[in-house]
CHARMM internal coordinates of N, CA and C (Angstrom, degrees):
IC EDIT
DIST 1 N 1 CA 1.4476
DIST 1 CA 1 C 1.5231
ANGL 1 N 1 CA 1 C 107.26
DIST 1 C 2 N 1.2587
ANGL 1 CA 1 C 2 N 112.09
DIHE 1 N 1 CA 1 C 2 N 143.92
DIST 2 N 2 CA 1.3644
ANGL 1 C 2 N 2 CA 126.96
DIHE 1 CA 1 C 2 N 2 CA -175.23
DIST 2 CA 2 C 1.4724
ANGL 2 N 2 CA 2 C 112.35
DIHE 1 C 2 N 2 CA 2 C -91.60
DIST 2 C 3 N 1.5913
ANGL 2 CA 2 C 3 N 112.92
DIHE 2 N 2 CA 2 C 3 N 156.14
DIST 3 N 3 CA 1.3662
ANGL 2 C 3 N 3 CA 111.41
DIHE 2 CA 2 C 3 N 3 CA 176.96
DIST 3 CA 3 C 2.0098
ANGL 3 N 3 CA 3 C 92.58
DIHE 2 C 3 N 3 CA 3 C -67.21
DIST 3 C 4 N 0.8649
ANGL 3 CA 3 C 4 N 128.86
DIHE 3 N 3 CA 3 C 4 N -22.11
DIST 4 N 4 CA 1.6364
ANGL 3 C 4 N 4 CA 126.17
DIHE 3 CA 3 C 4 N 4 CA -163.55
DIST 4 CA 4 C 1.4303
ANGL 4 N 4 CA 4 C 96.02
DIHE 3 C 4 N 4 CA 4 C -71.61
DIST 4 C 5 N 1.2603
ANGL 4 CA 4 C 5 N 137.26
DIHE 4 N 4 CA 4 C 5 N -42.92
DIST 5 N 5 CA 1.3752
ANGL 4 C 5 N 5 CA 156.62
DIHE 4 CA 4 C 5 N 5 CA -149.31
DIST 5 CA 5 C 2.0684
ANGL 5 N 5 CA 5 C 91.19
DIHE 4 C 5 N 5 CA 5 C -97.13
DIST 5 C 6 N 0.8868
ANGL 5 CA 5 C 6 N 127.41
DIHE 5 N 5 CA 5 C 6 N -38.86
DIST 6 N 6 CA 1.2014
ANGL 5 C 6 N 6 CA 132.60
DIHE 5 CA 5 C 6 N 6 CA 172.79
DIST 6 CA 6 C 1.3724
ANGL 6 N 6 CA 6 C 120.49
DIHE 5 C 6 N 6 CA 6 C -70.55
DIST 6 C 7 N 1.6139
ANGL 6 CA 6 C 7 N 118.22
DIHE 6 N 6 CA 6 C 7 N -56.51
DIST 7 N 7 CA 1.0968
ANGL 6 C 7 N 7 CA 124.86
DIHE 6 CA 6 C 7 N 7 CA 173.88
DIST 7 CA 7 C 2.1091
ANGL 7 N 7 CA 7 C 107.35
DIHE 6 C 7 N 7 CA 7 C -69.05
DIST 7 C 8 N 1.0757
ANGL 7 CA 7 C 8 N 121.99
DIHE 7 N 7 CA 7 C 8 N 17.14
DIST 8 N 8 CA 1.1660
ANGL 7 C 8 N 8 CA 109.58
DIHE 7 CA 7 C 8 N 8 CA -160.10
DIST 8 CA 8 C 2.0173
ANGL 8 N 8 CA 8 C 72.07
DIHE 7 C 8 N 8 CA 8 C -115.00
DIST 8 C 9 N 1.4045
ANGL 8 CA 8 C 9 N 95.84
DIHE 8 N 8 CA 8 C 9 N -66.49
DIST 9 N 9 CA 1.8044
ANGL 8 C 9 N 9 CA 91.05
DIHE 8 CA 8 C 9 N 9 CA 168.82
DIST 9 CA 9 C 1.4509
ANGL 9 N 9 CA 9 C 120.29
DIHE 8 C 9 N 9 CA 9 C -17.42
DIST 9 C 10 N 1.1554
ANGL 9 CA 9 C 10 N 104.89
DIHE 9 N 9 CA 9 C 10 N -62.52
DIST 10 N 10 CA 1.8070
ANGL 9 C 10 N 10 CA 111.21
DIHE 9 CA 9 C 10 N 10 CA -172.79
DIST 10 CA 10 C 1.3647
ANGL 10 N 10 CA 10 C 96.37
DIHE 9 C 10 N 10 CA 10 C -61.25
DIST 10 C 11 N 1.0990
ANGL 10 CA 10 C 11 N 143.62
DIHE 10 N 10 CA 10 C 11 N -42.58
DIST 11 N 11 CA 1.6973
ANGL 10 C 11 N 11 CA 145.53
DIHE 10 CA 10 C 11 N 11 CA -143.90
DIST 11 CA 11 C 1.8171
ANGL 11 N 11 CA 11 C 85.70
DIHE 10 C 11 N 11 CA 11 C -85.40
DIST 11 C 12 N 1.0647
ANGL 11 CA 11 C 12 N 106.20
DIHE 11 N 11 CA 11 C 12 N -39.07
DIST 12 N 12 CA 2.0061
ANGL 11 C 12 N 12 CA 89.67
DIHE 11 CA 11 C 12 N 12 CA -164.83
DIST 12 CA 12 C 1.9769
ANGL 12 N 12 CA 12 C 100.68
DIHE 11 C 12 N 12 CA 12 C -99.84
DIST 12 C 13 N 1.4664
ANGL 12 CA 12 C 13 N 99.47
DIHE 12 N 12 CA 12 C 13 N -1.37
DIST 13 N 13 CA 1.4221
ANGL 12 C 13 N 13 CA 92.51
DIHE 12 CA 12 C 13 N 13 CA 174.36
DIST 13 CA 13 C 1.4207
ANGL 13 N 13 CA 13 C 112.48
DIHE 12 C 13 N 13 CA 13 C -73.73
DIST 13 C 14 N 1.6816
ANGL 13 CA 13 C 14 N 110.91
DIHE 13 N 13 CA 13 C 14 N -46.92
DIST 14 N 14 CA 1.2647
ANGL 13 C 14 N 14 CA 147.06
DIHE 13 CA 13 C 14 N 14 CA 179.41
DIST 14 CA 14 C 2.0220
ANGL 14 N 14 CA 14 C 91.90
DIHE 13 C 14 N 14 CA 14 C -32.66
DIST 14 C 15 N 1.7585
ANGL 14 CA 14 C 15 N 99.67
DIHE 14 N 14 CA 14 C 15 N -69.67
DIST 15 N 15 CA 1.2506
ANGL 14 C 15 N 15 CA 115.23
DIHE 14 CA 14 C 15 N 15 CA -159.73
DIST 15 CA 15 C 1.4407
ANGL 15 N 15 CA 15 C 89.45
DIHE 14 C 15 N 15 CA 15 C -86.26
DIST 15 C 16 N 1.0003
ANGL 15 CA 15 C 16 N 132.51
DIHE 15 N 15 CA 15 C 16 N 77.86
DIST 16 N 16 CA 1.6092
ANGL 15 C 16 N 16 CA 137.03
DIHE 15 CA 15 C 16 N 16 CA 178.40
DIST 16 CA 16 C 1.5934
ANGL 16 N 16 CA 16 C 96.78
DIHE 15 C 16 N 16 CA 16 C -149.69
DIST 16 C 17 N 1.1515
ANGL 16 CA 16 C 17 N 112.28
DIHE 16 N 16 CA 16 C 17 N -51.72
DIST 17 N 17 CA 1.2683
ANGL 16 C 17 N 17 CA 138.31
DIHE 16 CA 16 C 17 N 17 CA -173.79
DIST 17 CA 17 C 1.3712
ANGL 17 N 17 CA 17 C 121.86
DIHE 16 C 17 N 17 CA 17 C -73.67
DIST 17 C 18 N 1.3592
ANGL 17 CA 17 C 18 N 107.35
DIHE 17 N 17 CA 17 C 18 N -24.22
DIST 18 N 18 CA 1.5472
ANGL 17 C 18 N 18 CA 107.71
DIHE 17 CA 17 C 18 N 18 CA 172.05
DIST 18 CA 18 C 1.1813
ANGL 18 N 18 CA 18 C 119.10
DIHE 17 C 18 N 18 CA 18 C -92.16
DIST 18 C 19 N 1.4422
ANGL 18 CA 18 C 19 N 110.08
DIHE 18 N 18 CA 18 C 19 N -176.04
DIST 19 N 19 CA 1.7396
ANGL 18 C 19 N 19 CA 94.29
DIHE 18 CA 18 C 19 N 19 CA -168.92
DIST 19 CA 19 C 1.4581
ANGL 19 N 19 CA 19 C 121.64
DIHE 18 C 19 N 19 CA 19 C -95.50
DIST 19 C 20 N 1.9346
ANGL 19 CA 19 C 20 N 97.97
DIHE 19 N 19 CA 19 C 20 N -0.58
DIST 20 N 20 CA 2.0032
ANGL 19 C 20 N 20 CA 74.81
DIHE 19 CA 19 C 20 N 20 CA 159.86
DIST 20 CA 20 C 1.2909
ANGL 20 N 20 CA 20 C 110.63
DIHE 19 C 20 N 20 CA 20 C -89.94
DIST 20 C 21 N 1.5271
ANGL 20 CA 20 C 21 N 138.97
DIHE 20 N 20 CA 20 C 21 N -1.55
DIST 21 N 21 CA 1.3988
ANGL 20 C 21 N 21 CA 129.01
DIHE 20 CA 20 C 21 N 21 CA -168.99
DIST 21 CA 21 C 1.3453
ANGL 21 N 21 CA 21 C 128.61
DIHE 20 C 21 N 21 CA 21 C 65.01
DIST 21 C 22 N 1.5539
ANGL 21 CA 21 C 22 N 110.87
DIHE 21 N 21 CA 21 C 22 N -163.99
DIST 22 N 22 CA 1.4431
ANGL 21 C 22 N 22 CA 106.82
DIHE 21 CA 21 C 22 N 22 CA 174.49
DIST 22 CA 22 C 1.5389
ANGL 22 N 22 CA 22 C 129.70
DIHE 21 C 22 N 22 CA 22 C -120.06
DIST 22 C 23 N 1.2072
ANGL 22 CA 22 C 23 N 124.23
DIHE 22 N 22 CA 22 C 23 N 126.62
DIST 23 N 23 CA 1.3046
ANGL 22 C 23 N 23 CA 113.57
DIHE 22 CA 22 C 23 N 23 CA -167.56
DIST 23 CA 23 C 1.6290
ANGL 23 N 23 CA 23 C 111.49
DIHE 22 C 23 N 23 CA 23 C -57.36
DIST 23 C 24 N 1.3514
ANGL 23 CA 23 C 24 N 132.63
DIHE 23 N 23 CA 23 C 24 N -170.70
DIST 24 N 24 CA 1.2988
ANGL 23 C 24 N 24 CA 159.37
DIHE 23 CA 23 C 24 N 24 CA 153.21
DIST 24 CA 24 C 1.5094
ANGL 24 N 24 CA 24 C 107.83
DIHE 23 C 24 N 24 CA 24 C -17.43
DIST 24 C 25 N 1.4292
ANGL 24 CA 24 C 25 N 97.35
DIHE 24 N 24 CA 24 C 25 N -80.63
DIST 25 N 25 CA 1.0801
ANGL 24 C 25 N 25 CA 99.64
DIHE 24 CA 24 C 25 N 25 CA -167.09
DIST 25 CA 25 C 1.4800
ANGL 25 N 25 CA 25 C 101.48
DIHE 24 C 25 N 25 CA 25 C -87.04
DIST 25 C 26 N 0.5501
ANGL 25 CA 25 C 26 N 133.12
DIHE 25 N 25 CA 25 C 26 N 8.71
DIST 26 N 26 CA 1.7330
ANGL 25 C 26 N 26 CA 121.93
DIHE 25 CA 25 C 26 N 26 CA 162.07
DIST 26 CA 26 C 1.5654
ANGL 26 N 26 CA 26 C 127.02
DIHE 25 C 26 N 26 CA 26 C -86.12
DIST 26 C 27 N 1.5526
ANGL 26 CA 26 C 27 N 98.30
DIHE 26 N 26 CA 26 C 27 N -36.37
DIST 27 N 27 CA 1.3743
ANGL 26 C 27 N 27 CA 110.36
DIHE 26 CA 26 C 27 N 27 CA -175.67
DIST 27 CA 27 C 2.4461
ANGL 27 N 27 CA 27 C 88.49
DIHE 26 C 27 N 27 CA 27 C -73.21
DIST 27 C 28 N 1.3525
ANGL 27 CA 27 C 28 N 94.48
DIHE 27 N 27 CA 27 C 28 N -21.62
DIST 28 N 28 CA 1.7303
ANGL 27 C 28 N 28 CA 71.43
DIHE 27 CA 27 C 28 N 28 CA -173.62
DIST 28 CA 28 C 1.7314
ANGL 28 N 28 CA 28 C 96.70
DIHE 27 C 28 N 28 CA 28 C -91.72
DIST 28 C 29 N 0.7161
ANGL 28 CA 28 C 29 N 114.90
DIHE 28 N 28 CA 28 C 29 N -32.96
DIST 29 N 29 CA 1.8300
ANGL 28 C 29 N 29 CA 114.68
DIHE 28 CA 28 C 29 N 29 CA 154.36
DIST 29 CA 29 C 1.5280
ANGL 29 N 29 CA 29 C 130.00
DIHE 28 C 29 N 29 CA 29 C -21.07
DIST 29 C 30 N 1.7771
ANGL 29 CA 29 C 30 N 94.97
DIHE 29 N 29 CA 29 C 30 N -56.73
DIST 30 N 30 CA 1.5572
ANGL 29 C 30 N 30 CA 94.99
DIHE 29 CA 29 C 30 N 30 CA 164.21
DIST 30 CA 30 C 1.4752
ANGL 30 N 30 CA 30 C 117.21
DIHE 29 C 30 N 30 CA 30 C -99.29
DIST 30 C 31 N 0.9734
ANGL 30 CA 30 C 31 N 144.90
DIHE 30 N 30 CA 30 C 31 N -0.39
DIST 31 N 31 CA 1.3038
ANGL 30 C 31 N 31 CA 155.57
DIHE 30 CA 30 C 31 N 31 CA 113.72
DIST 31 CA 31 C 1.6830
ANGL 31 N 31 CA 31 C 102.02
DIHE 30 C 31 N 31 CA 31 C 3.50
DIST 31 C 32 N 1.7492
ANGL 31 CA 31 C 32 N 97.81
DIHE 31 N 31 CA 31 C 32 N -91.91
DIST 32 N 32 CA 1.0794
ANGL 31 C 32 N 32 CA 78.50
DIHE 31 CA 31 C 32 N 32 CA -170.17
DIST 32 CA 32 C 1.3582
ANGL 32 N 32 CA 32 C 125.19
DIHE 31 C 32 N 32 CA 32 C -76.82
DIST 32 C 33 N 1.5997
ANGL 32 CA 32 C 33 N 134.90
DIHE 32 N 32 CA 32 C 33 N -17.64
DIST 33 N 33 CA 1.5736
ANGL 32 C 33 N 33 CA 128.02
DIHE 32 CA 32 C 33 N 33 CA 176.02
DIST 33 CA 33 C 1.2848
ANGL 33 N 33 CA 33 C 90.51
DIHE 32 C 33 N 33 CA 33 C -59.23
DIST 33 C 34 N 1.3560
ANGL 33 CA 33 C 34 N 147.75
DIHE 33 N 33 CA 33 C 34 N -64.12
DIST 34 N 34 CA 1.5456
ANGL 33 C 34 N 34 CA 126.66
DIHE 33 CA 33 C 34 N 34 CA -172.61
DIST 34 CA 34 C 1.5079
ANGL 34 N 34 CA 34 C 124.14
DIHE 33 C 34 N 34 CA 34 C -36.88
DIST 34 C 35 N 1.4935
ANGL 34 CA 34 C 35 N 96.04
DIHE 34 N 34 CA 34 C 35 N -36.29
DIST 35 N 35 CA 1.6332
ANGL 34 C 35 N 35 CA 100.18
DIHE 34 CA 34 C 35 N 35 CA 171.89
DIST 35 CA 35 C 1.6846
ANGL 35 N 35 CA 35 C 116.87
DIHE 34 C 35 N 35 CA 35 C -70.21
DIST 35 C 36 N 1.0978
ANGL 35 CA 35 C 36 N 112.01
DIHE 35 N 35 CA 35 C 36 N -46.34
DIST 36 N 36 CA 1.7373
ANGL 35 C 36 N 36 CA 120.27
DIHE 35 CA 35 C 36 N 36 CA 170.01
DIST 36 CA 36 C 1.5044
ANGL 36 N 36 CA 36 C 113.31
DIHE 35 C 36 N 36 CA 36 C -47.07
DIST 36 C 37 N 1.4442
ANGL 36 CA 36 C 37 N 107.21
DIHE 36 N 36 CA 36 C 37 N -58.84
DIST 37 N 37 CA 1.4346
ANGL 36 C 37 N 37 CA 114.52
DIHE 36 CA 36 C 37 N 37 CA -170.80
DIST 37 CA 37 C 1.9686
ANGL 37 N 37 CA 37 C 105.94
DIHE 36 C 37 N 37 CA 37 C -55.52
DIST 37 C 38 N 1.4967
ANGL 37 CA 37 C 38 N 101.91
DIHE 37 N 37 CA 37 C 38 N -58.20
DIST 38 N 38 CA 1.3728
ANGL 37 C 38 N 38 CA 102.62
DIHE 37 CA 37 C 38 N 38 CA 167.54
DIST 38 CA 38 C 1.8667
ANGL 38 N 38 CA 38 C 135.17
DIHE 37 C 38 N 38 CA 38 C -59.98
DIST 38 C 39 N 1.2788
ANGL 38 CA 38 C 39 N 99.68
DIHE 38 N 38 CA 38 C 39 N -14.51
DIST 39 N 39 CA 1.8148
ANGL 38 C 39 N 39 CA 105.82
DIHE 38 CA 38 C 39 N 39 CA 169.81
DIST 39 CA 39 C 1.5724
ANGL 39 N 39 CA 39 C 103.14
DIHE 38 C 39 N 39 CA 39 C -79.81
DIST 39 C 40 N 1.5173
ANGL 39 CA 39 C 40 N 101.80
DIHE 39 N 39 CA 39 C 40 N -33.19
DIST 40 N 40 CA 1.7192
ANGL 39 C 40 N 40 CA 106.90
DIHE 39 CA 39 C 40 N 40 CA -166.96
DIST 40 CA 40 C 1.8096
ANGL 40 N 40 CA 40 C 112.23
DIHE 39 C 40 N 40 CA 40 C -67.52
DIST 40 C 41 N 1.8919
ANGL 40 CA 40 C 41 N 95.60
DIHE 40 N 40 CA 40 C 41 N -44.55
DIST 41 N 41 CA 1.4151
ANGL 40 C 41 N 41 CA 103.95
DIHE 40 CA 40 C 41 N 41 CA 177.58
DIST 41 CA 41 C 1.9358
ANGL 41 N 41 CA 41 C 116.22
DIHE 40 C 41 N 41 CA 41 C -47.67
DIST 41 C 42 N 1.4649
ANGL 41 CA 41 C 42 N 97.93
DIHE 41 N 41 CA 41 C 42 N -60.71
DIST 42 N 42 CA 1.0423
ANGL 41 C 42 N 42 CA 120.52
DIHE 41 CA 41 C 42 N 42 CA 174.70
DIST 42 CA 42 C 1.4324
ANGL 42 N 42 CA 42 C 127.38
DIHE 41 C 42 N 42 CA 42 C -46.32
DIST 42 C 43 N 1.3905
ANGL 42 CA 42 C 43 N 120.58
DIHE 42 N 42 CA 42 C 43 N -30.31
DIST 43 N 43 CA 1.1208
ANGL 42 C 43 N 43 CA 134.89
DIHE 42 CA 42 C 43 N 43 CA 173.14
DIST 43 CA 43 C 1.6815
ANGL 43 N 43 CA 43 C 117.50
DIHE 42 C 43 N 43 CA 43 C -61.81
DIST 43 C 44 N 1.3586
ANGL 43 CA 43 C 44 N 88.30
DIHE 43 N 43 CA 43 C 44 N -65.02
DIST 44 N 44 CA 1.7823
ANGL 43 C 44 N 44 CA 111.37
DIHE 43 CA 43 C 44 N 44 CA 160.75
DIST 44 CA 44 C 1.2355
ANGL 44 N 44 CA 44 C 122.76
DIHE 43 C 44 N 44 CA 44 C -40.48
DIST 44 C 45 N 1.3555
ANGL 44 CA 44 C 45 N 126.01
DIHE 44 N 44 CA 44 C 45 N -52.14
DIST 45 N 45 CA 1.3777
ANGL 44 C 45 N 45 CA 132.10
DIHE 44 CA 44 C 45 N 45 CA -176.24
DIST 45 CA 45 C 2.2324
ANGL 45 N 45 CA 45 C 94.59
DIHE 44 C 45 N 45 CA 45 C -70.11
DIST 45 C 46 N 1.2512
ANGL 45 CA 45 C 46 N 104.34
DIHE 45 N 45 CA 45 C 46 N -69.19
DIST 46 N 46 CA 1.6975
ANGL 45 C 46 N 46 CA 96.47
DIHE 45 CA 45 C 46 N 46 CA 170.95
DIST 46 CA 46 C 1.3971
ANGL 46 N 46 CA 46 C 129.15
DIHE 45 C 46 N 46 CA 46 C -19.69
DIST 46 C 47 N 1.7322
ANGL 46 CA 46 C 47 N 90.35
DIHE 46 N 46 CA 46 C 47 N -44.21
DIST 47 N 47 CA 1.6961
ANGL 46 C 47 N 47 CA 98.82
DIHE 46 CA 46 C 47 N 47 CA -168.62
DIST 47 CA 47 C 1.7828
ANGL 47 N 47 CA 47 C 107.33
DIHE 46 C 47 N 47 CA 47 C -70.97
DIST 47 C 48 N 1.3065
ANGL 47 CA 47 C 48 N 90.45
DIHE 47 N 47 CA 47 C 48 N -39.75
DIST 48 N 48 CA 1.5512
ANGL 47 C 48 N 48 CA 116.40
DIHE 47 CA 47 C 48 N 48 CA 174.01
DIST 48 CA 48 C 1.6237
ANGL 48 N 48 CA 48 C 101.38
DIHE 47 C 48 N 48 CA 48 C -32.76
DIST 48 C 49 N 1.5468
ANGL 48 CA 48 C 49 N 106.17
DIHE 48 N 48 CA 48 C 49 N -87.75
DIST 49 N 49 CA 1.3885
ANGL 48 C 49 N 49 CA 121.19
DIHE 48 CA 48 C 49 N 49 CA -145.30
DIST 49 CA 49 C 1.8230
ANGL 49 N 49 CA 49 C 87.14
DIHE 48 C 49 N 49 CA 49 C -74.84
DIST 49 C 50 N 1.3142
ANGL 49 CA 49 C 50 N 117.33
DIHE 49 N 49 CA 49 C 50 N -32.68
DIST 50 N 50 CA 1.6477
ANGL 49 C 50 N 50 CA 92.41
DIHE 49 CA 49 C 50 N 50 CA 177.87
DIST 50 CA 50 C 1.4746
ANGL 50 N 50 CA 50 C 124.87
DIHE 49 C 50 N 50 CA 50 C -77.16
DIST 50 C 51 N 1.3769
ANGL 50 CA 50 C 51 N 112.12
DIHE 50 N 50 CA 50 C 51 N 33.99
DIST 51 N 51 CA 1.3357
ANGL 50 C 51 N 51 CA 137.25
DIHE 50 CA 50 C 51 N 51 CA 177.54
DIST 51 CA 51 C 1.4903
ANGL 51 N 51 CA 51 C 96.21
DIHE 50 C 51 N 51 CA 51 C -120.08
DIST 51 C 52 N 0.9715
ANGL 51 CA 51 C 52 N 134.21
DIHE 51 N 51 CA 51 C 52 N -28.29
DIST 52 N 52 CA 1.4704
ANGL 51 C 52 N 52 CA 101.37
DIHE 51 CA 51 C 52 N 52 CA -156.55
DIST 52 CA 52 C 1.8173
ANGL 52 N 52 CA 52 C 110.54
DIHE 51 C 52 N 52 CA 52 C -110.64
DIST 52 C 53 N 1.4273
ANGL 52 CA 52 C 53 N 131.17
DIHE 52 N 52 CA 52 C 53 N 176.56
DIST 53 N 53 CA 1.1062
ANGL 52 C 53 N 53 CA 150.96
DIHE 52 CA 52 C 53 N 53 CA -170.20
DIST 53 CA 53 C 1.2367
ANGL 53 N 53 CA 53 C 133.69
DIHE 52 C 53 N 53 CA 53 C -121.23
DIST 53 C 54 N 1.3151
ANGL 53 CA 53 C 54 N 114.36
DIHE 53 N 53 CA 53 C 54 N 127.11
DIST 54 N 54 CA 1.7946
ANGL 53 C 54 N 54 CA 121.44
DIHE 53 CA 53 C 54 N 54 CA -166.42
DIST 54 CA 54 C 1.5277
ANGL 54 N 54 CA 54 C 102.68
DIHE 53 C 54 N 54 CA 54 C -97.97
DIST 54 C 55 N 1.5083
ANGL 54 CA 54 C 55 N 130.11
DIHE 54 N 54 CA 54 C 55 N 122.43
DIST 55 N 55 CA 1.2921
ANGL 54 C 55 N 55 CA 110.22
DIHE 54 CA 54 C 55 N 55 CA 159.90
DIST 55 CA 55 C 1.6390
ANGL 55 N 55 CA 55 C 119.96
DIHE 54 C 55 N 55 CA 55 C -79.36
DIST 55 C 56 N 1.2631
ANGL 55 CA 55 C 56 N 123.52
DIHE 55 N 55 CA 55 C 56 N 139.27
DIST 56 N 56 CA 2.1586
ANGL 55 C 56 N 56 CA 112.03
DIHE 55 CA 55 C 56 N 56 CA 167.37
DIST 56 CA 56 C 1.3564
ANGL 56 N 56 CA 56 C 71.24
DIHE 55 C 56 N 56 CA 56 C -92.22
DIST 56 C 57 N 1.7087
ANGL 56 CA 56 C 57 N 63.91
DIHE 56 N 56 CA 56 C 57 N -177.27
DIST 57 N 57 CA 1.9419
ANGL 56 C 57 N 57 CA 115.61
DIHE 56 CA 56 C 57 N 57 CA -167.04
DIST 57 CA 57 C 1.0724
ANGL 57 N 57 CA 57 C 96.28
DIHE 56 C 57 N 57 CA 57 C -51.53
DIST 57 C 58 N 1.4129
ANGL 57 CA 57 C 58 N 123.10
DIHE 57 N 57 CA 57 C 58 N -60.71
DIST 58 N 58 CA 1.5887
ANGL 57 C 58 N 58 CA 115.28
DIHE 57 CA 57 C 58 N 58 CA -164.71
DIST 58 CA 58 C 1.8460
ANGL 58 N 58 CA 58 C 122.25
DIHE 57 C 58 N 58 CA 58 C -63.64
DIST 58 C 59 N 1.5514
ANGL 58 CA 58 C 59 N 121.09
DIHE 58 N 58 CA 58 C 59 N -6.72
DIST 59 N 59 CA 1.3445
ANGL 58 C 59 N 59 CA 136.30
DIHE 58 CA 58 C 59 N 59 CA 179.52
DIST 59 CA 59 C 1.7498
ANGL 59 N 59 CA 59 C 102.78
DIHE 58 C 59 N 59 CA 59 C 101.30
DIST 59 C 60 N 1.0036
ANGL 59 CA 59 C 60 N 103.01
DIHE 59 N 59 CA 59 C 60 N 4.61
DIST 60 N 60 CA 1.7327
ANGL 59 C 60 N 60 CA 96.28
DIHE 59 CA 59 C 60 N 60 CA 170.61
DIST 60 CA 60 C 1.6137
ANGL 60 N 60 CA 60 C 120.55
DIHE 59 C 60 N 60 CA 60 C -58.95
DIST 60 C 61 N 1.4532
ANGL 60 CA 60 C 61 N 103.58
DIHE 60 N 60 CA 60 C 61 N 133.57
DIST 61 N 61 CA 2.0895
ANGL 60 C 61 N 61 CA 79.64
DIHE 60 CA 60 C 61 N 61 CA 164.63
DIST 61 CA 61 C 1.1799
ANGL 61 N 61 CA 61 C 88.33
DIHE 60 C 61 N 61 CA 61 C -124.05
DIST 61 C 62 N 1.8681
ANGL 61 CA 61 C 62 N 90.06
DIHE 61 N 61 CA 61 C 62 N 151.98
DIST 62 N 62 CA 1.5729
ANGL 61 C 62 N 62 CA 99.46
DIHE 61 CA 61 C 62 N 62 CA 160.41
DIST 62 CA 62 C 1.4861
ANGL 62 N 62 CA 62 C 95.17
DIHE 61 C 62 N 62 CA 62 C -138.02
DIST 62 C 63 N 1.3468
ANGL 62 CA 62 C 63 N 98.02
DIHE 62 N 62 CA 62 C 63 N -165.75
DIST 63 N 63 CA 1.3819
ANGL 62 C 63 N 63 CA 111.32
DIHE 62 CA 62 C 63 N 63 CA -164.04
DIST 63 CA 63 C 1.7053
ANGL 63 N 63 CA 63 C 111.36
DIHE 62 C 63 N 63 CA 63 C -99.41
DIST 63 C 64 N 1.4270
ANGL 63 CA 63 C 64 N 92.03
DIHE 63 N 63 CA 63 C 64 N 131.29
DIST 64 N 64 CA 1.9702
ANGL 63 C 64 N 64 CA 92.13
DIHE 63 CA 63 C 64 N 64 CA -167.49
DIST 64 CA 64 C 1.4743
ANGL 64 N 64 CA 64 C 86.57
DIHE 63 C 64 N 64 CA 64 C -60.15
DIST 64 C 65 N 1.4062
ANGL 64 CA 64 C 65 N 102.42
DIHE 64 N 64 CA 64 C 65 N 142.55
DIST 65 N 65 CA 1.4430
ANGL 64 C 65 N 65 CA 133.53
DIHE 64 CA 64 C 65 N 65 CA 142.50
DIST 65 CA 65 C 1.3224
ANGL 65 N 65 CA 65 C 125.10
DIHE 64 C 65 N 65 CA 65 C -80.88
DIST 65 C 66 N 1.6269
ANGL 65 CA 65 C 66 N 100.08
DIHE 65 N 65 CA 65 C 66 N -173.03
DIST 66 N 66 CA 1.7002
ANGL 65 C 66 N 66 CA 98.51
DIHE 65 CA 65 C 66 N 66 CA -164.12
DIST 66 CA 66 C 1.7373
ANGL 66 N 66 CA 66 C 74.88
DIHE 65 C 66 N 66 CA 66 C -108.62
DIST 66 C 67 N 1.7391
ANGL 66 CA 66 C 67 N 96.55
DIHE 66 N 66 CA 66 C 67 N 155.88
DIST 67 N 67 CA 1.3293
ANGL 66 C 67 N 67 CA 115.38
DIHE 66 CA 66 C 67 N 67 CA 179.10
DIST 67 CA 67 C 1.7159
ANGL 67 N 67 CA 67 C 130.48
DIHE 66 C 67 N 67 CA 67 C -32.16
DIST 67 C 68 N 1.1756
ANGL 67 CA 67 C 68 N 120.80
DIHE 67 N 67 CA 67 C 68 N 115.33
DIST 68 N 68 CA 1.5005
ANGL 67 C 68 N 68 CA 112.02
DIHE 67 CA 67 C 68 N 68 CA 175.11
DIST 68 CA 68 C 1.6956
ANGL 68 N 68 CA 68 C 109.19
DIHE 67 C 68 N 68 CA 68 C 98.27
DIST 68 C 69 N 1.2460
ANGL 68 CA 68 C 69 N 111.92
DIHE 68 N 68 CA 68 C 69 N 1.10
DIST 69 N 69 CA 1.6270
ANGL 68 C 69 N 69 CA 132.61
DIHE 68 CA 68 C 69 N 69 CA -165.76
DIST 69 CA 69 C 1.4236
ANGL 69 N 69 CA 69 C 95.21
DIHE 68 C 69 N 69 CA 69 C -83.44
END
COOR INIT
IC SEED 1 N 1 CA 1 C
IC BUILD
């Protein structure tokens, strides 16, 4: 996601709030950039943690797993 795609977020949040609001298609506009912005966050953080490393007690690392693993 782009800073353009971000700043476009703020622009209909902004106009959400005022008192003419947002039409139809805008409110599904930010709909979906909220949805983009949040797959993108999410993505990142995944990429993140399937990078990273747990030491145990004994000094081993391995690689975090997904919960209950």
């Amino acid at each position: 996601m782009d800073q353009k795609q971000i700043d476009r977020i703020n622009e209909l949040a902004r106009k959400a709030k005022s008192p003419e609001g947002l039409t139809e298609w805008e409110a599904a506009e930010r709909a979906a950039l909220r949805r983009e912005y949040v797959d993108s966050v999410l993505g990142s953080l995944r990429g993140q943690l399937d990078n990273t490393y747990v030491m145990d007690e004994k000094g081993n690392k391995r690689k975090l797993g997904k919960k209950g693993e």
